[in-house]
Backbone as CSV, one residue per row, in Angstrom:
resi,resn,N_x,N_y,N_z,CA_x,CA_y,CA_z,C_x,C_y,C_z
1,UNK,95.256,95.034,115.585,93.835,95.383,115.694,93.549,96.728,115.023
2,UNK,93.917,96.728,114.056,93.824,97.989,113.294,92.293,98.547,112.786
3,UNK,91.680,97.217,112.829,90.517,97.712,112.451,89.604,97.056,113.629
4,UNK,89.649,97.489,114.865,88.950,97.202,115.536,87.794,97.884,115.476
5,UNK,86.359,97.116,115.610,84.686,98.016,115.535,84.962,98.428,114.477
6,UNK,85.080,98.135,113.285,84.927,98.391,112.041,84.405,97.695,111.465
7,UNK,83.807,98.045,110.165,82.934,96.833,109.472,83.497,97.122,107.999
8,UNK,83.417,95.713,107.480,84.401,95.414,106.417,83.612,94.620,105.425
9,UNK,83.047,95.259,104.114,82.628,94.674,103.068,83.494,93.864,102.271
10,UNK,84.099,92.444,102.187,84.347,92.097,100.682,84.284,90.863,99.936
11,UNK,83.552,91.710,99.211,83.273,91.116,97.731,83.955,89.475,96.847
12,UNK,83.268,88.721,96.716,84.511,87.348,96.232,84.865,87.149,97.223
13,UNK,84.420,86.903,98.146,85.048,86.846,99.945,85.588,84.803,100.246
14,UNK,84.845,84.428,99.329,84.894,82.997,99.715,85.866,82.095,99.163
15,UNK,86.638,82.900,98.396,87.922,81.968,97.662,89.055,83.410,97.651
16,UNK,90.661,82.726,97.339,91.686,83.740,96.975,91.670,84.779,97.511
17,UNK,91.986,85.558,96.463,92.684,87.023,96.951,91.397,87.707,98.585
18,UNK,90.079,87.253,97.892,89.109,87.832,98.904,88.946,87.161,99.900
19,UNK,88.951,85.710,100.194,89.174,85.174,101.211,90.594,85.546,102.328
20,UNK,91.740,85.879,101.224,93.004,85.974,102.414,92.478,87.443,102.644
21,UNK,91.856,88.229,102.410,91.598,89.948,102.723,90.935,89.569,104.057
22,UNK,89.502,88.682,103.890,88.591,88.707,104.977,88.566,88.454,105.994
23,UNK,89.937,86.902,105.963,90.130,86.656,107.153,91.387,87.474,108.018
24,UNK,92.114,88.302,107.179,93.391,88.898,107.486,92.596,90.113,108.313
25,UNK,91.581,90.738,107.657,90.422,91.706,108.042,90.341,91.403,109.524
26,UNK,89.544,89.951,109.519,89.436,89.775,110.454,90.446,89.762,112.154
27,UNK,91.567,88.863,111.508,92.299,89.470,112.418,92.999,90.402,112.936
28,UNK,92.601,91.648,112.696,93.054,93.215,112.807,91.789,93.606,113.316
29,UNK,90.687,92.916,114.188,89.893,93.264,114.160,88.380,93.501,113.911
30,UNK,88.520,93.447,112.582,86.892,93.893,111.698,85.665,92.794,111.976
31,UNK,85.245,93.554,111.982,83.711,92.662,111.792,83.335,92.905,110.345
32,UNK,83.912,91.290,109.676,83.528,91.499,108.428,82.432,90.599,108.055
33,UNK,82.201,91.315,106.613,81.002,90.737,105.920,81.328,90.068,104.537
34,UNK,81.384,88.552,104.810,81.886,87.968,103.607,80.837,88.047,102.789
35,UNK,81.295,88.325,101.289,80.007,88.296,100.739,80.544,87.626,98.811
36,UNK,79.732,86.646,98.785,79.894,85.370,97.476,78.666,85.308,96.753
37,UNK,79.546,84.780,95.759,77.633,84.222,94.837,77.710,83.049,95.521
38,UNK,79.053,82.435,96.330,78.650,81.078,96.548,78.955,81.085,98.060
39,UNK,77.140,80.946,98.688,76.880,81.068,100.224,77.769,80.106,100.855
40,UNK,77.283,79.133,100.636,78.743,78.077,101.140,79.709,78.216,101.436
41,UNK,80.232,78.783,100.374,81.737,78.874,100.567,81.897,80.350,101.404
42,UNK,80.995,81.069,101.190,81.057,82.557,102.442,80.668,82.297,103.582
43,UNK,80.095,80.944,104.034,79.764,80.300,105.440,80.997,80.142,105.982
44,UNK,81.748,78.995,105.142,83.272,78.514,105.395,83.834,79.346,105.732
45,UNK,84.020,80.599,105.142,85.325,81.988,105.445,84.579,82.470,106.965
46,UNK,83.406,82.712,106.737,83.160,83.558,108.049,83.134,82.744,109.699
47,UNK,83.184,81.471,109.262,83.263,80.340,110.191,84.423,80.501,110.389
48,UNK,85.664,80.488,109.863,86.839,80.688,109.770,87.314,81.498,110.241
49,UNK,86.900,82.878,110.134,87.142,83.997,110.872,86.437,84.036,112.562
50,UNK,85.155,83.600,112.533,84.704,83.703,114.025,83.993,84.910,114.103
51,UNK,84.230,84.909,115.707,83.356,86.241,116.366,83.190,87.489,115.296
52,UNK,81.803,87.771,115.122,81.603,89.339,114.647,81.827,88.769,112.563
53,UNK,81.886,88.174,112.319,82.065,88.190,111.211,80.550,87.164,110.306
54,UNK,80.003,87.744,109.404,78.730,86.884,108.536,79.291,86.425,107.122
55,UNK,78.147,85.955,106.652,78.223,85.933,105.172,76.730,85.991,104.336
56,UNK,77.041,86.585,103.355,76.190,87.195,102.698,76.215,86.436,100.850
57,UNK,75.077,85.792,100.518,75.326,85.587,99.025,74.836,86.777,98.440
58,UNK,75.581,87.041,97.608,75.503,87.963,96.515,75.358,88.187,95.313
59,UNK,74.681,88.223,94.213,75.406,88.354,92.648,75.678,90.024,92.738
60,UNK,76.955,90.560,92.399,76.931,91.935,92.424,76.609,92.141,91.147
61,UNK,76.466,91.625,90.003,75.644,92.334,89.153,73.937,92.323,88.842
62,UNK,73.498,92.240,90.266,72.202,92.604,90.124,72.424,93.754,91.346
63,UNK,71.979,94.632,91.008,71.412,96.227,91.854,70.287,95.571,92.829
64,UNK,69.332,94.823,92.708,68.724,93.918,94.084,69.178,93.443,94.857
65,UNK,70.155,92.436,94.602,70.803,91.713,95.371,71.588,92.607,96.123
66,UNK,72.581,93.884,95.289,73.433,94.403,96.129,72.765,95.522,96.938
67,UNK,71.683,95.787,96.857,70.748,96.978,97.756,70.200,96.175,99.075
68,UNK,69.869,94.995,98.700,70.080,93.454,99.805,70.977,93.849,100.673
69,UNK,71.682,93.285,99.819,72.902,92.864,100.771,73.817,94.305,101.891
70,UNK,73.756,95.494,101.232,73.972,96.547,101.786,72.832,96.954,103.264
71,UNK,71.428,96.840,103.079,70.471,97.012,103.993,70.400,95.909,105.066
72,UNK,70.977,94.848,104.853,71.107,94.227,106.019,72.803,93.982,106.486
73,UNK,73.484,94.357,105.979,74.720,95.201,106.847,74.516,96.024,107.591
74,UNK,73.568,97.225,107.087,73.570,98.322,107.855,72.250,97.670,109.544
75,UNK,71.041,96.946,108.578,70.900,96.402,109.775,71.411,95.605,110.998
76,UNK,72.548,95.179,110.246,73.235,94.266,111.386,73.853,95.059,112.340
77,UNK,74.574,96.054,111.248,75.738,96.587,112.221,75.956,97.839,112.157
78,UNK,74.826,99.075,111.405,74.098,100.077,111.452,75.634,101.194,110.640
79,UNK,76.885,100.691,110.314,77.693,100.798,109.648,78.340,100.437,108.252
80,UNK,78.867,100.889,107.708,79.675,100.254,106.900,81.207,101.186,106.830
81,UNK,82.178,100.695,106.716,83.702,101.771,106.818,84.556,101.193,105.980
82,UNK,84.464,100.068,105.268,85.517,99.663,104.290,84.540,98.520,103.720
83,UNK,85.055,98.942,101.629,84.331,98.116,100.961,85.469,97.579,100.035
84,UNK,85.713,96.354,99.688,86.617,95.698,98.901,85.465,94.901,97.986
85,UNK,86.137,96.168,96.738,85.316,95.429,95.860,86.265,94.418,94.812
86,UNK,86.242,93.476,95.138,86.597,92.177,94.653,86.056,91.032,93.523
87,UNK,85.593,90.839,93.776,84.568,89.809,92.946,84.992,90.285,91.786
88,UNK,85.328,88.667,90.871,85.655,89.475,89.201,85.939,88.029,89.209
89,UNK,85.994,87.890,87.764,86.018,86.505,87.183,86.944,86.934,85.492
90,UNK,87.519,85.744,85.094,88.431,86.284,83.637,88.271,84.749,82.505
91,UNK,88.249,85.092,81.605,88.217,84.242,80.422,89.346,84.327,79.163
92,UNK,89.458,83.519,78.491,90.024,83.645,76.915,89.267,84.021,75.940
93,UNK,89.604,85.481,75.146,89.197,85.621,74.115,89.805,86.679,73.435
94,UNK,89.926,86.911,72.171,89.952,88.322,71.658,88.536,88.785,71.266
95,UNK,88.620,90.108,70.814,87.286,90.716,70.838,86.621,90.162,69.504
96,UNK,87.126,89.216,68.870,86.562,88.916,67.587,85.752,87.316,67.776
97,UNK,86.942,86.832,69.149,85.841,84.886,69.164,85.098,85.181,71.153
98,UNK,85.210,86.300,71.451,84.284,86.416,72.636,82.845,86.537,72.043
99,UNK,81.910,85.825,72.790,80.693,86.331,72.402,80.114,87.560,72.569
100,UNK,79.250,88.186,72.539,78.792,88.868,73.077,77.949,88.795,74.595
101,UNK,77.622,88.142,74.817,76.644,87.899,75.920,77.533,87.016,77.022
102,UNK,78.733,86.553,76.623,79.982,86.719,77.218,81.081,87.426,77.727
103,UNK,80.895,88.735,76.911,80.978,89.707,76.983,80.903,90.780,78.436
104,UNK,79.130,90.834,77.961,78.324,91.604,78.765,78.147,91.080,80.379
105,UNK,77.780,89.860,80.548,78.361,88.314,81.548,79.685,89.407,82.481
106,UNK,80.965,88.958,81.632,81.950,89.453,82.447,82.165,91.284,82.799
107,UNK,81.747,91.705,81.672,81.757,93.005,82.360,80.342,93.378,83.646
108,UNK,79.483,92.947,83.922,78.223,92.649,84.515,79.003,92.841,86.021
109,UNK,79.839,91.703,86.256,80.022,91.318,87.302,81.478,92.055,87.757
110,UNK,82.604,92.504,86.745,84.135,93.019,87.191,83.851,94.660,87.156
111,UNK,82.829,95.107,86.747,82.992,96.628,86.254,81.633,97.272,86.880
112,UNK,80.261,96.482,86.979,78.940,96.669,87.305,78.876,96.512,88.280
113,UNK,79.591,95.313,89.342,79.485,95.243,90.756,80.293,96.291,91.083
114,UNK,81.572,96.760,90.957,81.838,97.480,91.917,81.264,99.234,91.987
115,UNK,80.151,99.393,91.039,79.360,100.916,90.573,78.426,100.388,91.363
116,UNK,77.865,99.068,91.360,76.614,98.850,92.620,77.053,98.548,94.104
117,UNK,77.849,98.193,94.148,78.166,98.163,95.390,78.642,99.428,96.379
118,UNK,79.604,100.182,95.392,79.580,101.519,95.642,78.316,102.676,95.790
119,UNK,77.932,102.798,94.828,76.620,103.129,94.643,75.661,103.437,96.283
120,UNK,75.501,101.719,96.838,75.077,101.951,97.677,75.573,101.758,99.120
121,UNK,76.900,101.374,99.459,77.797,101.424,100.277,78.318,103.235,101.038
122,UNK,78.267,103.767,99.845,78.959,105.357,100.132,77.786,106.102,100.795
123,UNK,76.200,105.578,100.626,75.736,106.763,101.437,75.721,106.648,102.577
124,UNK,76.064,105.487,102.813,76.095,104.749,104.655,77.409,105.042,104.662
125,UNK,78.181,104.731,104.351,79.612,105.417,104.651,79.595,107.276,105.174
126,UNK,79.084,107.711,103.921,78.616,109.274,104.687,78.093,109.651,105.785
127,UNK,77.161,109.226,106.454,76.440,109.087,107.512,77.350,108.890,108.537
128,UNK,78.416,107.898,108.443,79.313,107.594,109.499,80.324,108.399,109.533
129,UNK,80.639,109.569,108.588,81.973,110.488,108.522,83.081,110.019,107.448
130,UNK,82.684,108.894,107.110,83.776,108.840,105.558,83.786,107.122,105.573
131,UNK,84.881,106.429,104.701,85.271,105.526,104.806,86.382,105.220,103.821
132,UNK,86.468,103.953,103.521,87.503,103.371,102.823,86.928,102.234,101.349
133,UNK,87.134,102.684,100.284,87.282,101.556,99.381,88.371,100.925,98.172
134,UNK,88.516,99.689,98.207,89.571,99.363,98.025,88.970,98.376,96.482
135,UNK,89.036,99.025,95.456,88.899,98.141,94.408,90.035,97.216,93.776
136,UNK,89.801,95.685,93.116,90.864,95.222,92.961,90.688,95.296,91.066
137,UNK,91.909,95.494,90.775,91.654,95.709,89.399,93.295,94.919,89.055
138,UNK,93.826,94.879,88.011,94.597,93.705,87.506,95.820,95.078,86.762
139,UNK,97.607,94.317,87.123,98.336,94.878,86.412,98.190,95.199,84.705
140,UNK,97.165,94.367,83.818,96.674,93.862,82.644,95.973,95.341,82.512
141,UNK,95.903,96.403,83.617,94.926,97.319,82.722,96.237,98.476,82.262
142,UNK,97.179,97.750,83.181,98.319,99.214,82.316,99.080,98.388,81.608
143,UNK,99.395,96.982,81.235,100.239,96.234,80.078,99.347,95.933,79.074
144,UNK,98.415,95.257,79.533,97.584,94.640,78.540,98.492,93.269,78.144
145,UNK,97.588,91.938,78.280,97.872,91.079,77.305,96.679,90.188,76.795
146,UNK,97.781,89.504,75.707,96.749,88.661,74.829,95.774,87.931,75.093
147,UNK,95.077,87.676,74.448,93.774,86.897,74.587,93.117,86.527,75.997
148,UNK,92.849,87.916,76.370,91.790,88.103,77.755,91.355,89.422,77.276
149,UNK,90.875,90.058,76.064,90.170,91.451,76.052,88.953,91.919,76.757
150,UNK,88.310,90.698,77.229,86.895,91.414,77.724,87.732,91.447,79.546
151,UNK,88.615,90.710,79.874,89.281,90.729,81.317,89.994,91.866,81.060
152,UNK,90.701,92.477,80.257,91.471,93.617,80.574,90.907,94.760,80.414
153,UNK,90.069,94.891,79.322,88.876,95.745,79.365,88.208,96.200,80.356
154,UNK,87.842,95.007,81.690,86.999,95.053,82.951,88.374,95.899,83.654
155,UNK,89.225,95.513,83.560,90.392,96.042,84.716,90.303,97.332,84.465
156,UNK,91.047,97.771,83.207,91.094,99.166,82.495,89.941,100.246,83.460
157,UNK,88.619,99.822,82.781,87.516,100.271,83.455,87.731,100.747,84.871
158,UNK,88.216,99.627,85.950,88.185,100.116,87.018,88.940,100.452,87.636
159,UNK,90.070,100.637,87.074,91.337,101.484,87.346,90.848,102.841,87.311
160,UNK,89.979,103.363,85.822,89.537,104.311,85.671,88.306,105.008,86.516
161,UNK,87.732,103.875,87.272,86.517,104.398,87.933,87.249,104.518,88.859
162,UNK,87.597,103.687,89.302,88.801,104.180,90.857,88.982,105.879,91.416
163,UNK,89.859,105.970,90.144,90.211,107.623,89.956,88.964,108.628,89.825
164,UNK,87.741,107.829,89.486,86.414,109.132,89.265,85.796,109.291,90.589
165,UNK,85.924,108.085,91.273,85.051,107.946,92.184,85.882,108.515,93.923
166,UNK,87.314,108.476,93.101,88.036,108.927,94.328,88.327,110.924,94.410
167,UNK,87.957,111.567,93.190,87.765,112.909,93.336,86.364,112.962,93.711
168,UNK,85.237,111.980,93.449,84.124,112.681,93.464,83.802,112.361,94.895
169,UNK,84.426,111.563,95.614,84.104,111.575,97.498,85.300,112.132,98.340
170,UNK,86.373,112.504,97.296,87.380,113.089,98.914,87.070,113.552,99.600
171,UNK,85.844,114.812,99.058,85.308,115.799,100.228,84.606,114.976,101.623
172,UNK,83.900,114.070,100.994,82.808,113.072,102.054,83.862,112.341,103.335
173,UNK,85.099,112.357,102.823,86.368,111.930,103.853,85.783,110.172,102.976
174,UNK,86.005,110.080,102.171,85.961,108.408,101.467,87.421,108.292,100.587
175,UNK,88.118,107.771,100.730,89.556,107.302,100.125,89.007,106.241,98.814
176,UNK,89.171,106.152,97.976,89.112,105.271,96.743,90.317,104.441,95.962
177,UNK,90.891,103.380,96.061,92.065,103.302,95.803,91.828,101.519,94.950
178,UNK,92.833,101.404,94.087,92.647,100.300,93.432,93.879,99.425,93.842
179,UNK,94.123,98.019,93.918,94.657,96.990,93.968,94.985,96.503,92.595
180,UNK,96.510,96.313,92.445,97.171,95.987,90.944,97.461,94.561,90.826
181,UNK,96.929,93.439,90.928,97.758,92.059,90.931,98.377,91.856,90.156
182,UNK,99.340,90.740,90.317,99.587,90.245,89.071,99.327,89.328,88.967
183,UNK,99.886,88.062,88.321,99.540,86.512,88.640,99.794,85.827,90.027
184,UNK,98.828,85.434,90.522,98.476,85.155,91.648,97.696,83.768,91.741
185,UNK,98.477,83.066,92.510,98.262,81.190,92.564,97.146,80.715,93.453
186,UNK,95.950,80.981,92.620,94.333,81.351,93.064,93.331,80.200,92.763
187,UNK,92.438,79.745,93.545,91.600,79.063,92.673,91.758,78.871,91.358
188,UNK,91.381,80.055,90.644,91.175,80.050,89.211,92.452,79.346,88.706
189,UNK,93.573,79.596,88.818,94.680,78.984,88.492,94.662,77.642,88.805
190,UNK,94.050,77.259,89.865,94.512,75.464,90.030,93.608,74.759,89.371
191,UNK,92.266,75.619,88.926,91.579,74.937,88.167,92.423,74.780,86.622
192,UNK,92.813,75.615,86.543,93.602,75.716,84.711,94.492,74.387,85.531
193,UNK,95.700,74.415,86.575,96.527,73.109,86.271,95.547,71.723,86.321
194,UNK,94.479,71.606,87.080,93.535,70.577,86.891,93.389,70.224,85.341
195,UNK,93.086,71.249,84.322,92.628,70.753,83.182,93.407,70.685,82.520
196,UNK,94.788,71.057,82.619,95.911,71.275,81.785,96.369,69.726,80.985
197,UNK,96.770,69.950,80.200,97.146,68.555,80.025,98.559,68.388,80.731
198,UNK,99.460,69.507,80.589,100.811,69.231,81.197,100.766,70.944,82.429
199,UNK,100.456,70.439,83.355,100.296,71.771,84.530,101.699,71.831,85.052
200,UNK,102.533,70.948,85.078,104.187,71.586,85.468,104.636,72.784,84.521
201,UNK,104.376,72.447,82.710,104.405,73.411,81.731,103.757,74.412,82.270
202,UNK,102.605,74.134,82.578,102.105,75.797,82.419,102.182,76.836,83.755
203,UNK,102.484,75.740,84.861,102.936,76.685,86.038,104.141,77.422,85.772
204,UNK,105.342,76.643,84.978,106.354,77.083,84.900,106.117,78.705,83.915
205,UNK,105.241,78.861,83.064,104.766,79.442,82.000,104.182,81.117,83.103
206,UNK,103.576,80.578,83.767,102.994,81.515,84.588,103.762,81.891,85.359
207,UNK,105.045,81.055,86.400,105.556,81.634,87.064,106.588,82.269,86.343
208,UNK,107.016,82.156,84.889,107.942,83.296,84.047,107.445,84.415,83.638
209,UNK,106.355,84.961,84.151,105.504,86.384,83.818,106.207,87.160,84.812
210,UNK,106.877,86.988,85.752,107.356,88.109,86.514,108.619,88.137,86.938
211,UNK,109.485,88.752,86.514,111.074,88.959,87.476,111.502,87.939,88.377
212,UNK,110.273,88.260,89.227,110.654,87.121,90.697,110.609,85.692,90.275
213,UNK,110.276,85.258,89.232,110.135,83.867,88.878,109.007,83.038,90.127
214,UNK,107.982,83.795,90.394,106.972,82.738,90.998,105.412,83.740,90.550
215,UNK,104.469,82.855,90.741,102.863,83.904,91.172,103.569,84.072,92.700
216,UNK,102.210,85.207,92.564,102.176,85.429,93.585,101.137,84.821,94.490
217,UNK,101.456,85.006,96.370,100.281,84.469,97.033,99.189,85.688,97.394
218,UNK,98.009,84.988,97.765,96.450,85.515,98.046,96.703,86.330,99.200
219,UNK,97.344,85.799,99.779,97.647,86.656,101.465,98.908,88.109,101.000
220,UNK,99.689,87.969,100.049,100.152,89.315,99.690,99.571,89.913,99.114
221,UNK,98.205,89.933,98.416,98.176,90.983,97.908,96.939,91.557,98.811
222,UNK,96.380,90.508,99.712,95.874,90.890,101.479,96.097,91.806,101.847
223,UNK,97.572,91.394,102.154,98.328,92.335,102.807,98.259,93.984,102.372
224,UNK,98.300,94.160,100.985,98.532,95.276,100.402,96.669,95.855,100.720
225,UNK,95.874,95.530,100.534,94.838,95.781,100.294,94.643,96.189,101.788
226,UNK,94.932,95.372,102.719,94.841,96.179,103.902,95.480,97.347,104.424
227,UNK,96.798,97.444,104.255,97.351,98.531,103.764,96.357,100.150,103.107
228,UNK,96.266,99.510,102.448,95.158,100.728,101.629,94.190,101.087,102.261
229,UNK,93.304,100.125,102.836,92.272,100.764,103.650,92.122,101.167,105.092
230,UNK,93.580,100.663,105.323,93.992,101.493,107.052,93.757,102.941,107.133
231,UNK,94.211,103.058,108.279,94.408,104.952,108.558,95.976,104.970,108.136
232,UNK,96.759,104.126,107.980,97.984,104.014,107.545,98.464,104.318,106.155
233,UNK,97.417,104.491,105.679,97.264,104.934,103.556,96.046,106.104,104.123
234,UNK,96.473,107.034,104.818,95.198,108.448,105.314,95.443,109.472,104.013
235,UNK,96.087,109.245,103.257,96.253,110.419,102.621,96.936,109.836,100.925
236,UNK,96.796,108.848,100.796,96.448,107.770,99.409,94.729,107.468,99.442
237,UNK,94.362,108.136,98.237,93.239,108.526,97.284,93.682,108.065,95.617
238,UNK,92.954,107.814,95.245,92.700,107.761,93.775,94.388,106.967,92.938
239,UNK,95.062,106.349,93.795,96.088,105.549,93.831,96.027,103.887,92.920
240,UNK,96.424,103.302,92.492,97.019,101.768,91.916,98.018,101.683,92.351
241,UNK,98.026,100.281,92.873,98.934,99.841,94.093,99.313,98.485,93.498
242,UNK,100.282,98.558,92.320,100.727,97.343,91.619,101.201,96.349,92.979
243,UNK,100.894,95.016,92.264,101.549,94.132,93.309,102.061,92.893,92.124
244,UNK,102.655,92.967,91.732,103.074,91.731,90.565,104.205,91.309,90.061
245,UNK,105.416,91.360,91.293,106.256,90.838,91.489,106.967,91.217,90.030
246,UNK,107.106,92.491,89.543,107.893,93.299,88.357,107.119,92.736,87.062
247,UNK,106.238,92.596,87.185,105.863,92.139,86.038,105.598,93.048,84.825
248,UNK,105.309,94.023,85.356,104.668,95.348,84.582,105.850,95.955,84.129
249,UNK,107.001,95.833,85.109,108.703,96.452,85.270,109.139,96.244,83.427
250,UNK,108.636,94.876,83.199,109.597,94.703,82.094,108.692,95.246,80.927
């Protein structure tokens, strides 16, 4: 019960990595706030979790929606103490066959939500004496690979905001810390073996990206993320918290 009477923002709440956070959230406690572009599926998680826990649709790259969605948190539960900003989406391209407006699309939502959500999460956090945010950003912003530039680009970014945003609130008592995945056996992934023509190939393909010879699961890198926003990480600030089974190692 680590986070008991706490209230828990996150982001992409209704599938993967953000779903195993919300409900793991949940059981430590939190009264969380699932929050999706897809209500449905943030019904499902918070149903899932039970007592004390909602859901909220979201697009975080609209500044409406997320000034929304922040004002009736605080109405609900006149708090906010931990924000996982999550939500992010990834594609194929190099910077020469991405579109532009494909582009702008993915950075909108991996790099823009978590400046709006922050944005307006931290002054209610102040009010309460500090808090916790836990951005998830991708091992891809310190290796980099091929043909995902506008996805590693988004990571890069918020690795880097991580670190701006975590000197510019230490004083406020707000911790800022980023989440490193690596490949991780997610929605998004089972949709690629769905379309694959040969998905044994390409699991095998994916699970040779890391040392350990597997992805990783949604609930470890949970785990880590909760970690970070405990009182148990009181003195981890402006931190990346690789989780990618050595992938980065080699």
């Amino acid at each position: 019960m680590r986070f008991k009477d706490k209230v828990a923002i996150v982001t992409g709440g209704g599938s993967g990595i953000g779903r195993a956070t919300a409900e793991l959230f949940g059981r430590e406690g939190a009264k969380v706030v699932v929050a999706d572009r897809n209500l449905e599926q943030a019904r499902s998680v918070a149903d899932a979790i039970g007592k004390g826990a909602i859901a909220i649709g979201v697009d975080v790259s609209s500044a409406t929606e997320v000034k929304a969605m922040i004002d009736s948190v605080v109405k609900c539960f006149d708090r906010i103490d931990i924000l996982v900003n999550n939500a992010g989406f990834g594609f194929a391209g190099t910077v020469v066959s991405i579109e532009e407006d494909d582009w702008d699309r993915l950075m909108s939502v991996n790099l823009r939500g978590p400046y709006l959500c922050s944005k307006y999460a931290i002054p209610v956090m102040v009010r309460r004496g500090g808090g916790a945010i836990v951005n998830t950003g991708s091992y891809t912003a310190m290796v980099g690979i091929s043909n995902r530039a506008a996805y590693v680009a988004s990571k890069g970014g918020v690795v880097a905001l991580t670190r701006a945003m975590a000197l510019d609130h230490a004083a406020q008592n707000i911790r800022v810390n980023a989440i490193a995945p690596g490949t991780i056996d997610s929605p998004y992934f089972q949709q690629m073996f769905a379309q694959s023509d040969n998905p044994d190939k390409l699991r095998a393909e994916l699970n040779g990206r890391a040392p350990q010879g597997r992805m990783g699961k949604p609930e470890e890198i949970a785990s880590a993320i909760l970690w970070l926003a405990s009182d148990e990480a009181s003195f981890a600030t402006g931190a990346v918290f690789t989780v990618d089974g050595g992938t980065s190692a080699w």
